[in-house]
N, C-alpha and C positions, 0 to 999 in steps of 0.2 A: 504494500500500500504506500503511494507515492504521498505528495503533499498537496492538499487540493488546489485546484486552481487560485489564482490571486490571493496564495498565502506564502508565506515564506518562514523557515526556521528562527525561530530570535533565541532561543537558547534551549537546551536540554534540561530537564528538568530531574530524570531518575533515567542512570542506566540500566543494565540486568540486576549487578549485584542491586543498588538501589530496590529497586523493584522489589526484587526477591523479601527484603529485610524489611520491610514495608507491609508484605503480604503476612510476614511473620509474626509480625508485631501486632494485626488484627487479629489473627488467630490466638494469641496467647490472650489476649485481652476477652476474644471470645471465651476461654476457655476457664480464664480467671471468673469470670461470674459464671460461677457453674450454675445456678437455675439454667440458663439459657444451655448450655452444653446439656443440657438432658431431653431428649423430646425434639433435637434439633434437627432440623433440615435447611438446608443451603439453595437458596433458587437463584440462578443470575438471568437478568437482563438482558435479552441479546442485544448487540452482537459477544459483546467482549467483554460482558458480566459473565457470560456462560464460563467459560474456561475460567475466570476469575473465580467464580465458586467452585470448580474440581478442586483449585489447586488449593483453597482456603479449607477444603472438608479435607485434603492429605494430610497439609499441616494439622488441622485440629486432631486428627487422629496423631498424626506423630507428636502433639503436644498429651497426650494420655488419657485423652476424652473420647467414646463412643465414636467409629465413622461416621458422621451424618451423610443420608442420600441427599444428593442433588436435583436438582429441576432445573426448567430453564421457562423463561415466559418472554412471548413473544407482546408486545404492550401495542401495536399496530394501530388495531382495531378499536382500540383504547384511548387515543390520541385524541387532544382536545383541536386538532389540528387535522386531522385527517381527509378534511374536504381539499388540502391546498397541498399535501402531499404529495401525491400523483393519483391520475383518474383508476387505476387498477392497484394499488399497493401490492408489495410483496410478501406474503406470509411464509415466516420459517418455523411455524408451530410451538404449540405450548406441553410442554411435559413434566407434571407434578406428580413428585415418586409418594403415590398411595394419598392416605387420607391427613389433610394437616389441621385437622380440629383438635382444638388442645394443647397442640403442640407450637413449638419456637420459629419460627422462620425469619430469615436474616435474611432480606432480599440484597444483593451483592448488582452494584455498575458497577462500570469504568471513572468516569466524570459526571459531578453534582452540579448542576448550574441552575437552572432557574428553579427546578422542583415539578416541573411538568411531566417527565418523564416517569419519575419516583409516583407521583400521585396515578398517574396512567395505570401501573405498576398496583399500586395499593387496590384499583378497585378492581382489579384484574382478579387478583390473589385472592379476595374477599369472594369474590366468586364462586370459589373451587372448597371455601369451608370459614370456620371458624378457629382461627389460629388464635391460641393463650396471649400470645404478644405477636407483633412486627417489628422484628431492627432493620436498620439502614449500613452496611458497609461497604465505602465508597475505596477507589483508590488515589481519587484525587476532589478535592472540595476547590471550585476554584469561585465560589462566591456569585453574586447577583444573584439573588433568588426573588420570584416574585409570588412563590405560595411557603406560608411558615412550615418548611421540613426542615428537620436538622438529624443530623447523621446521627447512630450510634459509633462508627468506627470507620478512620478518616486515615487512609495511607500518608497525604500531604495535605495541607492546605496552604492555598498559595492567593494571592492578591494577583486579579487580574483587570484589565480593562473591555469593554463590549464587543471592542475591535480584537481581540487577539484570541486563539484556543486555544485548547488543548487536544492532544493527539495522543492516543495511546496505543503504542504496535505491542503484540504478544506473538512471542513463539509459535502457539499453534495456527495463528491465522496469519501472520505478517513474517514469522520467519528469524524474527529478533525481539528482544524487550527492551524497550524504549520508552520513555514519555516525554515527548518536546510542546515547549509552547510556542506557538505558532503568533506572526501575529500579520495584516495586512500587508502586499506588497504595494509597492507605491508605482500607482499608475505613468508609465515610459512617457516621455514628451515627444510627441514628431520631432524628428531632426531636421535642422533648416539645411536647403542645400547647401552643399558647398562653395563657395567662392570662386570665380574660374579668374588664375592669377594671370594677369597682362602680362606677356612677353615684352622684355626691353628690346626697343629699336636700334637697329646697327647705329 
């Protein structure tokens, strides 16, 4: 996954290791309140929640808590936006491992921003049963939010502006782990011709 158009890298934010110790630190955190480590299950957000939740249910088991199953939810159809999205959207399905009434569920993105997503996310899940609680872990908080969510468990949070993103490549889909913030590139000026220089006279 290249850089979208009319963006450009302004700096890295987390490499692999980064990443990695990041994912680690939510899990232990998860694991430290054990209520929630009992009755858990892990759901991510696609795209790049999904994998973000495998690798946080590995960790929490190699942290000495129960394996929690995974899910993955597709929020699509959910979207408070989805008239302006495109005329056929793309659905890559929703998969909730068994019944989650009563039980923990830690819905797992990429990046937190305005809370649109997350909320998409909530009444999606609320759908599927009655979960005891919902946490939020994110691996990057980059701020502006326009509906009151706030994370349980935040890889980074970083201060950003409207104009700039965030970009988060994983191994399994991109090939590397990475997170850059991206931010506008600045639109090229037409070039004036050039000058056609007078030859001096014998």
């Amino acid at each position: 996954m290249g850089v979208p158009p009319g963006f450009r890298v302004r700096r890295e934010l987390m490499d692999a290791e980064r990443l990695s110790r990041a994912l680690a630190r939510i899990a232990h955190q998860i694991v430290e309140r054990r209520r929630d480590a009992e009755g858990l299950v892990l759901v991510g957000v696609r795209t790049r929640g999904v994998p973000l939740a495998r690798r946080l249910a590995r960790l929490v088991a190699e942290a000495g808590a129960p394996p929690p199953p995974v899910g993955a939810l597709d929020i699509t159809l959910y979207r408070d936006d989805l008239t302006t999205v495109a005329p056929q959207p793309v659905l890559r399905g929703t998969e909730i491992p068994g019944s989650i009434d009563g039980r923990t569920v830690v819905l797992v993105d990429d990046v937190l921003y305005t809370g649109r997503t997350v909320r998409a996310a909530l009444d999606e899940i609320i759908d599927f049963g009655r979960p005891a609680r919902i946490k939020l872990a994110v691996l990057v908080d980059r701020g502006h939010r326009e509906l009151p969510i706030c994370p349980d468990y935040v890889g980074q949070m970083i201060t950003t502006t409207r104009d700039e993103s965030v970009q988060v490549l994983l191994q399994e889909d991109d090939g590397a782990d990475r997170v850059l913030l991206l931010e506008k590139a600045p639109e090229g000026r037409p070039r004036r011709p050039a000058k056609k220089k007078r030859g001096r006279r014998a």
